[in-house]
SEMARZA-834167 format. One record per residue (C-alpha): z, y, x; residue number from 1. Coordinates in Angstrom, 1 decimal, always signed. Layout:
BEGIN
((Z; Y; X); NUM)
...
//
This chain:
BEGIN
((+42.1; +150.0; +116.3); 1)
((+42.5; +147.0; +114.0); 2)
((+42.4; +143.5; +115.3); 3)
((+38.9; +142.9; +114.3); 4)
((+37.8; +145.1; +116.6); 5)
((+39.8; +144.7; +119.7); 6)
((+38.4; +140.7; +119.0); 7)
((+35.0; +141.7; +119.1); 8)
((+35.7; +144.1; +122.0); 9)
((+37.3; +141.4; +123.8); 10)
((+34.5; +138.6; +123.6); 11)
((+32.1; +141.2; +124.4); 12)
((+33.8; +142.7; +127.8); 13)
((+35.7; +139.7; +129.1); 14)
((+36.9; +140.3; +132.9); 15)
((+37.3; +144.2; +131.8); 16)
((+40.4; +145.8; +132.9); 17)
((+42.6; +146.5; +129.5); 18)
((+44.4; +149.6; +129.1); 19)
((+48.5; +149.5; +128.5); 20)
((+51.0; +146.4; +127.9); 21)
((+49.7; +145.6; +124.5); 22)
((+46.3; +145.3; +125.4); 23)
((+46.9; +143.7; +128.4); 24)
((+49.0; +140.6; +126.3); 25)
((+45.8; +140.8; +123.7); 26)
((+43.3; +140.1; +126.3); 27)
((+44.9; +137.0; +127.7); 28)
((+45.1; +135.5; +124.9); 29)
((+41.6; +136.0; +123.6); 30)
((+40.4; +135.6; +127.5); 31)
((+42.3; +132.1; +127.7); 32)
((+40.7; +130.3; +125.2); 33)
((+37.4; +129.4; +126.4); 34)
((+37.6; +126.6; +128.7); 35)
((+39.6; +123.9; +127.0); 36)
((+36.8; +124.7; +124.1); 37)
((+33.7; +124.7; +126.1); 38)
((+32.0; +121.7; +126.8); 39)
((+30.4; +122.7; +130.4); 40)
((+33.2; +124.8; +131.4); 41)
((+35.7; +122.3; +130.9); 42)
((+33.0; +120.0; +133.4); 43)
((+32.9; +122.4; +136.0); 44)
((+36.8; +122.4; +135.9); 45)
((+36.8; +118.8; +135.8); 46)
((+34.2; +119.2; +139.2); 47)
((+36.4; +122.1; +140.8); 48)
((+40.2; +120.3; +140.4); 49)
((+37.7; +117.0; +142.0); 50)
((+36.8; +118.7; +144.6); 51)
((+40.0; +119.5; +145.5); 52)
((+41.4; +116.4; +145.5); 53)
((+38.5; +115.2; +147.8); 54)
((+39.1; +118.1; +149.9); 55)
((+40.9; +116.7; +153.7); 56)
((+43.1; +119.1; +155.2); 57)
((+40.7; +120.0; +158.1); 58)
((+37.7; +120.3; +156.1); 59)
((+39.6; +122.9; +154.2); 60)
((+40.5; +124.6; +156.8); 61)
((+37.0; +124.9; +157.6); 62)
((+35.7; +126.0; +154.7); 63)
((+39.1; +128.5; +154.4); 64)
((+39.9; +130.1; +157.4); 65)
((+40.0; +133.7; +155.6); 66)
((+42.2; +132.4; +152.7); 67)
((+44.6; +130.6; +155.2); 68)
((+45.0; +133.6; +157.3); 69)
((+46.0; +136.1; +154.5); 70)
((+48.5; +133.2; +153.8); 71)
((+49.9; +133.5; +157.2); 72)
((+50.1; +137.2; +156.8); 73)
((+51.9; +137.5; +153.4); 74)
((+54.6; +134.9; +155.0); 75)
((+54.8; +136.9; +158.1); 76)
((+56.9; +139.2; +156.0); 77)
((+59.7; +137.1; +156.3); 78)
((+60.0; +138.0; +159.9); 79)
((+61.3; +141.1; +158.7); 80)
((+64.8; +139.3; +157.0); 81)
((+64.9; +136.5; +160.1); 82)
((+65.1; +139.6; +162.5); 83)
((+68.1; +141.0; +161.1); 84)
((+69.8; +137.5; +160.1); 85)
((+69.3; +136.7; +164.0); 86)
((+69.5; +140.5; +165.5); 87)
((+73.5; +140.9; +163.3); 88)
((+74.5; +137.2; +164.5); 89)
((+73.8; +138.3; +168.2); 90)
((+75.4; +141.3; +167.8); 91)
((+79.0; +139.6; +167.7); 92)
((+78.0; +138.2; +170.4); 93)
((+77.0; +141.8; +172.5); 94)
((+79.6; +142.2; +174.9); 95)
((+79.3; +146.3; +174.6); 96)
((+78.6; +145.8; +170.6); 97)
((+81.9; +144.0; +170.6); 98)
((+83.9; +146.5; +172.5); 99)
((+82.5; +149.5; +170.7); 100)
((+83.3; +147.9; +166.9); 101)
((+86.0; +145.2; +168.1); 102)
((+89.4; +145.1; +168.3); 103)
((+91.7; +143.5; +171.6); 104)
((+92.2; +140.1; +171.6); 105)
((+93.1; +139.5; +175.2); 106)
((+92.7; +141.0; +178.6); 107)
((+89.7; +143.1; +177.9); 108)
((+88.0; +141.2; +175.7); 109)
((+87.2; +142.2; +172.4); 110)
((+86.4; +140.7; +169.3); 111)
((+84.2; +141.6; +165.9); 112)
((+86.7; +141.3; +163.3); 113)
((+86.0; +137.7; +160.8); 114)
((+85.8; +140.5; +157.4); 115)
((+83.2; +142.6; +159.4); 116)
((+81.2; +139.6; +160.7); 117)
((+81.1; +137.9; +157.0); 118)
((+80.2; +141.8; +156.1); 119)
((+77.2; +142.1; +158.3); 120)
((+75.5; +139.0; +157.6); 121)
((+76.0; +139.0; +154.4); 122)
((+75.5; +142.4; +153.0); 123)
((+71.4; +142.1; +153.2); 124)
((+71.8; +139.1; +151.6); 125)
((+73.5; +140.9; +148.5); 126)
((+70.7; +143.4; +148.7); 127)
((+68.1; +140.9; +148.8); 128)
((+70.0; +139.3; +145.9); 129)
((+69.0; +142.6; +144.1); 130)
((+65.6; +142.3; +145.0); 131)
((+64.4; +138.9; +143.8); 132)
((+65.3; +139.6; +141.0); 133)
((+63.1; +143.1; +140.7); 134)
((+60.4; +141.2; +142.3); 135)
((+59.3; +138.9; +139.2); 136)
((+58.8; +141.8; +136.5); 137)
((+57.2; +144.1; +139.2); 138)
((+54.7; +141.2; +140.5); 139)
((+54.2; +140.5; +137.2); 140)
((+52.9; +143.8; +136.3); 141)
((+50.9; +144.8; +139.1); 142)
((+50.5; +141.8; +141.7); 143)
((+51.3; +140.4; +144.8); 144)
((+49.6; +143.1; +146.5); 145)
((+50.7; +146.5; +145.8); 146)
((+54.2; +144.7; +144.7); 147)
((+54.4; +144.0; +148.6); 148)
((+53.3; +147.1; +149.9); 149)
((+55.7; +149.1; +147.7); 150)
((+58.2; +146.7; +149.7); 151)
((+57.0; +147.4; +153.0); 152)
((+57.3; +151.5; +152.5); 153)
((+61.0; +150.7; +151.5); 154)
((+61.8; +149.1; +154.4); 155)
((+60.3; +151.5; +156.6); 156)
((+62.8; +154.1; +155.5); 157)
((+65.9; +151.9; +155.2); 158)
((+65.8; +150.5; +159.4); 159)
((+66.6; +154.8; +159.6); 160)
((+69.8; +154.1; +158.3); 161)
((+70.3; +150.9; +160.6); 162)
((+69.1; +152.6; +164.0); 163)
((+71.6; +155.7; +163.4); 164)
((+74.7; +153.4; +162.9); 165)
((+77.8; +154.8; +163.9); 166)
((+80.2; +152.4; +162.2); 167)
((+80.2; +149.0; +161.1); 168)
((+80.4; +150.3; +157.5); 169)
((+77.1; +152.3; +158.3); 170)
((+75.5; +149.1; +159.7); 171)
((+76.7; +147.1; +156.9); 172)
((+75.4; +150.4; +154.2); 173)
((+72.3; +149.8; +156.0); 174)
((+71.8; +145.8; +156.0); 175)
((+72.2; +146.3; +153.0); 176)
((+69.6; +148.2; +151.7); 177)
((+67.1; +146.6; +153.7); 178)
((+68.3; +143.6; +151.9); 179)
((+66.4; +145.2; +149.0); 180)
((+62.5; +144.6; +150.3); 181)
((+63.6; +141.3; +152.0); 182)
((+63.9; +139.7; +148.3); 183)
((+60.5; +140.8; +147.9); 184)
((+58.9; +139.4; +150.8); 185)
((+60.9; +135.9; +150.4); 186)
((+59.7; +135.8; +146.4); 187)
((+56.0; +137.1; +147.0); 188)
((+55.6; +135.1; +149.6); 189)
((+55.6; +131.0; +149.2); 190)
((+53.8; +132.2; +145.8); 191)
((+50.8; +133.8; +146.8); 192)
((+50.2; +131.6; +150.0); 193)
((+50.4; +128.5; +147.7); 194)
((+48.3; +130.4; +144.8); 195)
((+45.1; +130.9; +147.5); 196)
((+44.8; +127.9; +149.7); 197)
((+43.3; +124.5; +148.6); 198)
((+45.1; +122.0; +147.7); 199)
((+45.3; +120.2; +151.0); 200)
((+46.4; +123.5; +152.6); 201)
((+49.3; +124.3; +150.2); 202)
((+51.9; +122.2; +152.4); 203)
((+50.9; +124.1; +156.3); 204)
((+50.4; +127.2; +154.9); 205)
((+53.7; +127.5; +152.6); 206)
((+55.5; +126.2; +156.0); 207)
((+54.6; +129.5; +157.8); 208)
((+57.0; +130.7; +156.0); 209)
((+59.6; +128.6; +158.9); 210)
((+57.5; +129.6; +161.1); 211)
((+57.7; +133.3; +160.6); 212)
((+61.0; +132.8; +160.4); 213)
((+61.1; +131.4; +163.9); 214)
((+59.0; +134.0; +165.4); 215)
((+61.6; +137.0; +164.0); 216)
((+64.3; +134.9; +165.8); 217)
((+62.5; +134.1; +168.9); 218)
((+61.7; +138.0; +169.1); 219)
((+65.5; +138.6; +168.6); 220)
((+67.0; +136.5; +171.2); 221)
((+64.2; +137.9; +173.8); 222)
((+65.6; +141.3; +172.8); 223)
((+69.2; +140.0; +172.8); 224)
((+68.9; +138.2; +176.4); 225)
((+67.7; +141.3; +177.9); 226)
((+69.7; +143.8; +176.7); 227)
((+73.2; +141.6; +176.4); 228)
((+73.9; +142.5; +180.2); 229)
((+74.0; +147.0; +179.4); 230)
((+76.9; +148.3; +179.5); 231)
((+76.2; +151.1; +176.6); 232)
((+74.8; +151.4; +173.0); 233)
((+71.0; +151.2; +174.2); 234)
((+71.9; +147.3; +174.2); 235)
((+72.0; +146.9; +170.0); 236)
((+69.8; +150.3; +169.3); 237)
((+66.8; +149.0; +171.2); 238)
((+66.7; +145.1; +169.6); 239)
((+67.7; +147.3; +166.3); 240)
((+64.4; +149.3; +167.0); 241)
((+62.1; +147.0; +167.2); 242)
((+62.1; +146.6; +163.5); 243)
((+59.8; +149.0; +163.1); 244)
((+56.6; +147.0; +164.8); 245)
((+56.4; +144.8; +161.5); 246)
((+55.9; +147.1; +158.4); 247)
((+53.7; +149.4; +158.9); 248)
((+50.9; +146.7; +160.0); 249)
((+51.5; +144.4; +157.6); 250)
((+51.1; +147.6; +155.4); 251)
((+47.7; +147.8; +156.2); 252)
((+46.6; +144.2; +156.0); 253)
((+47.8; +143.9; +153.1); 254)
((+46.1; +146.6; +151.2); 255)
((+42.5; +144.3; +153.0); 256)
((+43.9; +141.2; +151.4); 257)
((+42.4; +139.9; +148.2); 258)
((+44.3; +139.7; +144.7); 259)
((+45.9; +136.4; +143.8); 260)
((+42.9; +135.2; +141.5); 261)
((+45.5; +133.2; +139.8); 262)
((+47.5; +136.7; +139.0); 263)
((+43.8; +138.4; +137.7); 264)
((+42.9; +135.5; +135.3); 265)
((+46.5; +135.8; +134.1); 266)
((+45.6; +139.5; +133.1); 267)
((+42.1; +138.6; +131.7); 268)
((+40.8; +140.2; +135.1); 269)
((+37.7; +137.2; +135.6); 270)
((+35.3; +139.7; +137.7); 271)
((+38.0; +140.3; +140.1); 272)
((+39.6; +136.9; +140.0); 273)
((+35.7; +135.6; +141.1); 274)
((+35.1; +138.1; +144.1); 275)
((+38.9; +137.3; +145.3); 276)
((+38.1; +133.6; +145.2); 277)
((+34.6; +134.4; +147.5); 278)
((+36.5; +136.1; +149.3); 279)
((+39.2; +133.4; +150.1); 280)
((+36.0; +130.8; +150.9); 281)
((+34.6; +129.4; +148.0); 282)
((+31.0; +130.5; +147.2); 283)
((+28.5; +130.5; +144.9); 284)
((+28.5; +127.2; +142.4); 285)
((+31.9; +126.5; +143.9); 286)
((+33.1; +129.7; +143.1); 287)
((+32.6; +129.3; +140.0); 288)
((+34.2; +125.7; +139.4); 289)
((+37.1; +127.0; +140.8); 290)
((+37.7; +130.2; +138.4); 291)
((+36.7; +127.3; +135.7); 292)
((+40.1; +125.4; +137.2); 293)
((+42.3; +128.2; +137.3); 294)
((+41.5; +129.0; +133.6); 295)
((+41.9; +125.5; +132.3); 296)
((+45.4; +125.6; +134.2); 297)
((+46.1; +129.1; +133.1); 298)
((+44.9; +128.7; +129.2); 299)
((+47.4; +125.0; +129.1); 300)
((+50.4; +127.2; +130.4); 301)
((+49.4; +130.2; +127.7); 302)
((+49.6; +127.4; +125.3); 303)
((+53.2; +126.6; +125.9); 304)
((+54.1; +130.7; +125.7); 305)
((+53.1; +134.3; +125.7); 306)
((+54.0; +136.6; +128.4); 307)
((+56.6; +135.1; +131.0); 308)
((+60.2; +136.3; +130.9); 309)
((+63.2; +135.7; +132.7); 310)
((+64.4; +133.5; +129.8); 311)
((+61.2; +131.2; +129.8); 312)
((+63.1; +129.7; +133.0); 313)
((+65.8; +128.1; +131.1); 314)
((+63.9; +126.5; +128.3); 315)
((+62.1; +123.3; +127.7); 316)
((+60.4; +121.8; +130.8); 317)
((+61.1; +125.2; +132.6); 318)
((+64.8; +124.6; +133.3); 319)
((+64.0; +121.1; +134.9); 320)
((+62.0; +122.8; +137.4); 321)
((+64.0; +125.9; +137.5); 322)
((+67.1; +124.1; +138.5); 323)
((+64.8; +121.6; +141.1); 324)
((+64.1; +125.1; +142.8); 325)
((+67.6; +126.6; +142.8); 326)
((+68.7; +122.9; +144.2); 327)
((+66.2; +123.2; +147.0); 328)
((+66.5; +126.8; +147.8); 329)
((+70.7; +126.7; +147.6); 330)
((+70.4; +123.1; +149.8); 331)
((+69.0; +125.6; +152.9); 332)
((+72.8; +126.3; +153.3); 333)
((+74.3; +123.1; +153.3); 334)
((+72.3; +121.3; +155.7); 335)
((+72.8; +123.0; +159.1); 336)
((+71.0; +125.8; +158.8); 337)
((+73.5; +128.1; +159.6); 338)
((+74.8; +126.8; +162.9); 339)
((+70.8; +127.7; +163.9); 340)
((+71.4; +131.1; +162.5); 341)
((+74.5; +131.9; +164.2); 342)
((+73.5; +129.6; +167.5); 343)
((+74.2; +132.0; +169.9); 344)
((+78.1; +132.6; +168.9); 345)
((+78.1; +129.2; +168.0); 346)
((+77.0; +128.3; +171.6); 347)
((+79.6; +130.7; +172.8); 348)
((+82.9; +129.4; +170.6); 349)
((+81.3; +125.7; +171.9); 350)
((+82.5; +127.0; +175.2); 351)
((+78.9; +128.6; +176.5); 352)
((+79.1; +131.6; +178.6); 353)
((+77.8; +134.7; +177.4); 354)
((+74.9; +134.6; +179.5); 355)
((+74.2; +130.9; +178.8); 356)
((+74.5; +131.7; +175.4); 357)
((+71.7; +134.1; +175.0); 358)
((+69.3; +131.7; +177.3); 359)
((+70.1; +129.1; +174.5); 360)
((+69.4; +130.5; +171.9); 361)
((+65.7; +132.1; +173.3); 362)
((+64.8; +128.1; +174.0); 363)
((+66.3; +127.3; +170.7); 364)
((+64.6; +129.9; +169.0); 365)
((+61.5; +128.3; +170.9); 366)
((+61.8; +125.2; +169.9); 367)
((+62.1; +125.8; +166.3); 368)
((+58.5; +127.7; +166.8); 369)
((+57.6; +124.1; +168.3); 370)
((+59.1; +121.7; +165.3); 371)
((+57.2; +124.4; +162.5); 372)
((+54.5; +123.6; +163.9); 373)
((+55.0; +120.2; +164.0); 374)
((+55.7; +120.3; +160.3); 375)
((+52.2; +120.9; +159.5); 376)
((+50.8; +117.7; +160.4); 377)
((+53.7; +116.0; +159.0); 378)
((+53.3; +117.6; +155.6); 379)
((+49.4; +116.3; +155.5); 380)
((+50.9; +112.5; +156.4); 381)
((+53.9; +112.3; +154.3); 382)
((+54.7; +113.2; +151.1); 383)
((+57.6; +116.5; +150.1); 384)
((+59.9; +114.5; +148.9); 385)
((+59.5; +111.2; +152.0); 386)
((+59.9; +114.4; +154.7); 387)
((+63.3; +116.2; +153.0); 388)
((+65.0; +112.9; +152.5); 389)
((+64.5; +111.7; +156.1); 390)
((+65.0; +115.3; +157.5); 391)
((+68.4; +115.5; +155.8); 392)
((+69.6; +111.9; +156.7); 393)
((+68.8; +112.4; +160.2); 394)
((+70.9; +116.0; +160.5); 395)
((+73.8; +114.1; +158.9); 396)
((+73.8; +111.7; +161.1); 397)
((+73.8; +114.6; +164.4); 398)
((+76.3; +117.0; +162.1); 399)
((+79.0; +114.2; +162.5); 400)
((+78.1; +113.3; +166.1); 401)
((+78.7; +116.6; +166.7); 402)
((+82.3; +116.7; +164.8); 403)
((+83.1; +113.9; +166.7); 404)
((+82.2; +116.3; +170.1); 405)
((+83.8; +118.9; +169.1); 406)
((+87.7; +116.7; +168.2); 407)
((+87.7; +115.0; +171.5); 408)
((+89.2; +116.8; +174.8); 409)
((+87.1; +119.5; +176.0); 410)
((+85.7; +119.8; +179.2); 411)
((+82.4; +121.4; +180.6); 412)
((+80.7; +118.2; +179.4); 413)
((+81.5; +118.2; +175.9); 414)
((+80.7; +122.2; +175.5); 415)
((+77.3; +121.3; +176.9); 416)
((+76.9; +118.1; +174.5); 417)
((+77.5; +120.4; +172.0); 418)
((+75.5; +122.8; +172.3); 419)
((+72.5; +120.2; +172.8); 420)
((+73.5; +118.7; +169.6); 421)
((+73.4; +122.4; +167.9); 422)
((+69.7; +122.5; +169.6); 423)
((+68.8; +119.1; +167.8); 424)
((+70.3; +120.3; +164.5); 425)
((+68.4; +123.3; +164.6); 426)
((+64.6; +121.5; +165.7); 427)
((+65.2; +118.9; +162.7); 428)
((+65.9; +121.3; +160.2); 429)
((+63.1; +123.5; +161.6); 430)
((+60.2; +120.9; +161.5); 431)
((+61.4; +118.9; +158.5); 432)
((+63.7; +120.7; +155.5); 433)
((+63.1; +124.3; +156.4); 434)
((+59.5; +124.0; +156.3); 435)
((+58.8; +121.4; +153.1); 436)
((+61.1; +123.2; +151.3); 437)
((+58.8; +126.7; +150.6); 438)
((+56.0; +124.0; +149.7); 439)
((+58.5; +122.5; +147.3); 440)
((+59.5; +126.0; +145.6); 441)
((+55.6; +127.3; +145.2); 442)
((+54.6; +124.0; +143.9); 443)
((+57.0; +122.9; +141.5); 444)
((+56.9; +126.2; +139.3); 445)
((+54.7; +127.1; +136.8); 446)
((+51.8; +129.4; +137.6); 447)
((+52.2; +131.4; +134.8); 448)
((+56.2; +132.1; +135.7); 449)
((+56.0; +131.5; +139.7); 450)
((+57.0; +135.0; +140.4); 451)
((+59.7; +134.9; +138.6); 452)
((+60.7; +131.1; +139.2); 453)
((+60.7; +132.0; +142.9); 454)
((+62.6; +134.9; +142.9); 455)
((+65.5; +133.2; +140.6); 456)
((+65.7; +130.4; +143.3); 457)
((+65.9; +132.9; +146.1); 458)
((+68.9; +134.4; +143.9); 459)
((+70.3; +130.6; +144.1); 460)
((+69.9; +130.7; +147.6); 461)
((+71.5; +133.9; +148.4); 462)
((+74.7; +133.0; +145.8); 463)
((+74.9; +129.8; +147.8); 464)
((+74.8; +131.7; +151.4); 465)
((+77.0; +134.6; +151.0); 466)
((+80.2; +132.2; +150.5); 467)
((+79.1; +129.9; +153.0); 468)
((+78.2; +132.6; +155.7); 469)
((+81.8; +133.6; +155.1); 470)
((+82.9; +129.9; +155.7); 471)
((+80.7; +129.5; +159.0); 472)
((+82.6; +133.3; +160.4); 473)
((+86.0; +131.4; +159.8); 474)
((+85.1; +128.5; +161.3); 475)
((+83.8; +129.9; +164.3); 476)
((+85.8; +133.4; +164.8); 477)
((+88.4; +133.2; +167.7); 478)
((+90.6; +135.2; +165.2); 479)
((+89.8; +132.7; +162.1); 480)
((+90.0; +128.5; +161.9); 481)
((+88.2; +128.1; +165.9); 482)
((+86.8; +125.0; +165.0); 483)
((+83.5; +124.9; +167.3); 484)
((+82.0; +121.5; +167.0); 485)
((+84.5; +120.4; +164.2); 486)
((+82.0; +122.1; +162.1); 487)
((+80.1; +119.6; +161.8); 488)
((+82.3; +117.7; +159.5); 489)
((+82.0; +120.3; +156.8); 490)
((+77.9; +120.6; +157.1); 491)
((+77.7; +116.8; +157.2); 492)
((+79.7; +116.6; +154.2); 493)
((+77.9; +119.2; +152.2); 494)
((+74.6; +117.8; +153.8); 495)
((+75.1; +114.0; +152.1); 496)
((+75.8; +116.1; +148.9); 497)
((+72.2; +117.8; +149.4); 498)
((+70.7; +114.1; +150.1); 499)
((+72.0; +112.3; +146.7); 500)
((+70.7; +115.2; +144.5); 501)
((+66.9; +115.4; +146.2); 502)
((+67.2; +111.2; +145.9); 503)
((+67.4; +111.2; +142.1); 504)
((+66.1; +114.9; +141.5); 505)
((+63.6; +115.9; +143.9); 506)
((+59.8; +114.6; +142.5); 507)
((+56.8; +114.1; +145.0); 508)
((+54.4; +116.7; +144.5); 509)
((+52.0; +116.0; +147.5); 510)
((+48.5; +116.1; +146.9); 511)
((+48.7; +117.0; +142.6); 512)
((+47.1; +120.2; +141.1); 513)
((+48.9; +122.2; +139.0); 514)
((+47.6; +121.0; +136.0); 515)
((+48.8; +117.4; +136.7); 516)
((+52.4; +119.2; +137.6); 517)
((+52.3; +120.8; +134.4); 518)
((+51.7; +117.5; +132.7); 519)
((+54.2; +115.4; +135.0); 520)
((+57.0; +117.8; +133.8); 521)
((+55.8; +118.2; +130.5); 522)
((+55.9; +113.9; +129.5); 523)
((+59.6; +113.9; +131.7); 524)
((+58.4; +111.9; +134.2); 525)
((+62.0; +111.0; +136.2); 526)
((+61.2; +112.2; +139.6); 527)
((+61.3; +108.5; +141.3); 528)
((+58.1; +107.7; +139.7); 529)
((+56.1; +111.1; +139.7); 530)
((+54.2; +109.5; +143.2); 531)
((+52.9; +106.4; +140.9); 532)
((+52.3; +108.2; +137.8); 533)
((+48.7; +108.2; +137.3); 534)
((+47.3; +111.7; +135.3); 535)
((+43.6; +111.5; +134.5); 536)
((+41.2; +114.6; +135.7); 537)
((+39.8; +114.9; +131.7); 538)
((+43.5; +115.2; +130.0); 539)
((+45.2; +117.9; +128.8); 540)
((+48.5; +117.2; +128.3); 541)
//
């Protein structure tokens, strides 16, 4: 069919559904030129991008309760990787998981080997490492949705493999194929939660991500706490189990949920894109305006390059961002994080018994549910970049009290201080840098490569955690360095590092479309004055 024709075919069936790769990169291009020359539907995206800005956070709510819970829903994945980060760190920590894989280090007392502990926690990450980077080219082609789904049938099978365990190089085998869909859920995720919501809702509902996080570990150390006292392998094959609640009802609610309209305009798919956005909340006129908004977003990004590639991240404006997202991703590692993700042996090597341990990390766990939820009316008050600074300073400052804790003489008082202090670590990262972080990732991309842009930074976070969760073992381990509290000298220190950078690299994205992103990054804007930099609702670029 010659050019001429497809043209013609094209302007007379926009929205249709295009047949093949080719056809598909013909339509958008054809599809994607009409706003920025249309005189009254450039107005109505002038209207729809207003609206949002005028938009409060409750009144969106409001008018969005449908788009925010399919945000929740798509984040809920995540629950999926937090179980098994939380479920292997409490295993070292099973007395009857430790004799069956441990070796003797004392008068019956046993001990998970420091290679077999860095092994465990870190072989999912290696698989999910594997899967962020699948994820872009597969979302890409055929959307959030089924993308997901396909994830959620994997995982299904892999927990098999888990469950049936009979060595740690089983479990390990296993981890690490469930690794695989994790990447998935983590790149899917922040994107398509921040690609339906308003504007005003794009900071709570990206921070659900935290929260889901919190609920896998609250669920674990629930498990952990009540099956820590058997005496036989029911006590890790039950909490191993009870991975198999999650996928197959997410499975269903998300072949309900609605299409990323963002994702359908990007494949010249307008009808869909406009019954997804009803769907999500806006109706009639205002549906309308807002497909107008995504368009003129959509066609400004098409302008800059065809169809996105992996490449396209490390070009022109792209790399900026690219490298603000691996920053923010990687910093998860160096700020504390991973003292809340291995509190329960922390709590132990801190001097904690057993017992104790596994109370304290269930109210740990809690309280992290608490401080995400907190972090919702904090990102509608102060701005991305206001919350991660402070956040950050203020775990500093409780990473070196705690060194300081854990180099004086111990008694019963300074294992209890520092456990408190490993409680306090984990609430501040959990209601300030966890949270704002996912909202920084989904919004600093650009639409047309947020797939991929997420799933690269997630691949920056993993490369950043597999070392480090190697470091935290031998610090910890009875059999490595045994530094308890001393820790903190090492995760303050890396934490100031994480501070510096988001001071002079981290811009303030609260409360700007995407378009006015797009143009921020594309004039350079240094990222101390992207808050003052004003970006007028008719321009362009």
């Amino acid at each position: 069919m010659s050019s001429g024709i497809e043209q013609k075919k094209t302007e007379g069936e926009a929205g249709v559904k295009s047949e093949g790769e080719a056809h598909v990169a013909h339509n958008e291009k054809l599809d994607h030129n009409q706003v920025l020359t249309n005189k009254d539907l450039m107005n109505e995206a002038i209207d729809g991008e207003n609206k949002e800005h005028e938009q409060g956070v409750w009144e969106a709510a409001k008018s969005h309760p449908l788009a925010c819970m399919w945000a929740f829903i798509f984040c809920f994945t995540i629950v999926m990787e937090s179980f098994d980060m939380f479920l292997n760190t409490n295993f070292v920590a099973l007395p009857y998981f430790k004799k069956q894989f441990g070796v003797l280090i004392g008068a019956n007392e046993y001990s998970i080997p420091t290679r077999w502990q860095s092994a465990l926690f870190q072989s999912g990450q290696c698989g999910a490492f594997i899967g962020v980077f699948a994820a872009g080219p597969i979302t890409n082609r055929f959307g959030y949705r089924w993308t997901t789904i396909f994830a959620l049938i994997f995982m299904n099978a892999t927990i098999f493999i888990s469950f049936f365990s009979t060595s740690l190089g089983m479990l390990v085998a296993g981890q690490f194929l469930e690794g695989i869909p994790w990447g998935f859920f983590i790149s899917n995720s922040p994107a398509y939660a921040s690609e339906i919501v308003p504007l005003a809702l794009r900071g709570a509902c990206t921070a659900t991500l935290q929260m889901s996080w919190s609920i896998g570990g609250i669920i674990v150390a629930a498990a952990s706490y009540g099956y820590n006292n058997r005496n036989d392998e029911w006590s890790w094959r039950v909490p191993t189990a009870l991975q198999w609640i999650f996928p197959t009802p997410l499975l269903i609610l998300i072949f309900l949920a609605p299409e990323s309209p963002w994702w359908l305009i990007r494949r010249g798919r307008k009808a869909e894109a406009l019954r997804s956005i009803e769907r999500l909340g806006d109706k009639g006129e205002r549906s309308h305006k807002t497909l107008a908004m995504i368009e003129r977003t959509v066609e400004l990004e098409a302008e800059m390059g065809g169809s996105p590639t992996l490449l396209d991240l490390l070009k022109g404006t792209d790399l900026r961002r690219t490298v603000i997202i691996c920053m923010m991703y990687a910093s998860q590692n160096f700020a504390g994080n991973l003292i809340a993700n291995q509190a329960t042996y922390f709590f132990e090597q801190a001097g904690i018994s057993p017992d104790k341990s596994f109370q304290l990390n269930l109210i740990n766990s809690c309280l992290q549910f608490v401080a995400n939820a907190l972090s919702w009316p904090l990102s509608a008050w102060f701005g991305r970049r206001t919350i991660y600074l402070w956040g950050t300073a203020i775990n500093v400052t409780f990473l070196f009290i705690l060194a300081i804790c854990g180099s004086v003489h111990q008694t019963h008082q300074t294992s209890y201080a520092q456990a408190c202090l490993g409680v306090i670590i984990s609430f501040v990262y959990a209601g300030a840098m966890g949270p704002i972080t996912y909202t920084i990732i989904a919004e600093t991309s650009a639409v047309r490569l947020r797939a991929l842009s997420t799933g690269v930074g997630r691949a920056a976070y993993y490369v950043a955690e597999i070392p480090m969760i190697f470091l935290a073992s031998q610090m910890l381990n009875q059999t490595g360095w045994n530094l308890a509290g001393k820790c903190g000298y090492v995760w303050g220190s890396t934490a100031i590092v994480c501070w510096i950078l988001a001071y002079f690299f981290l811009p303030e994205l609260k409360n700007r479309s995407y378009r006015e992103i797009d143009i921020l990054f594309n004039r350079k804007v240094p990222a101390r004055q992207f808050k003052e930099t004003h970006i007028d609702v008719t321009e362009n670029e």
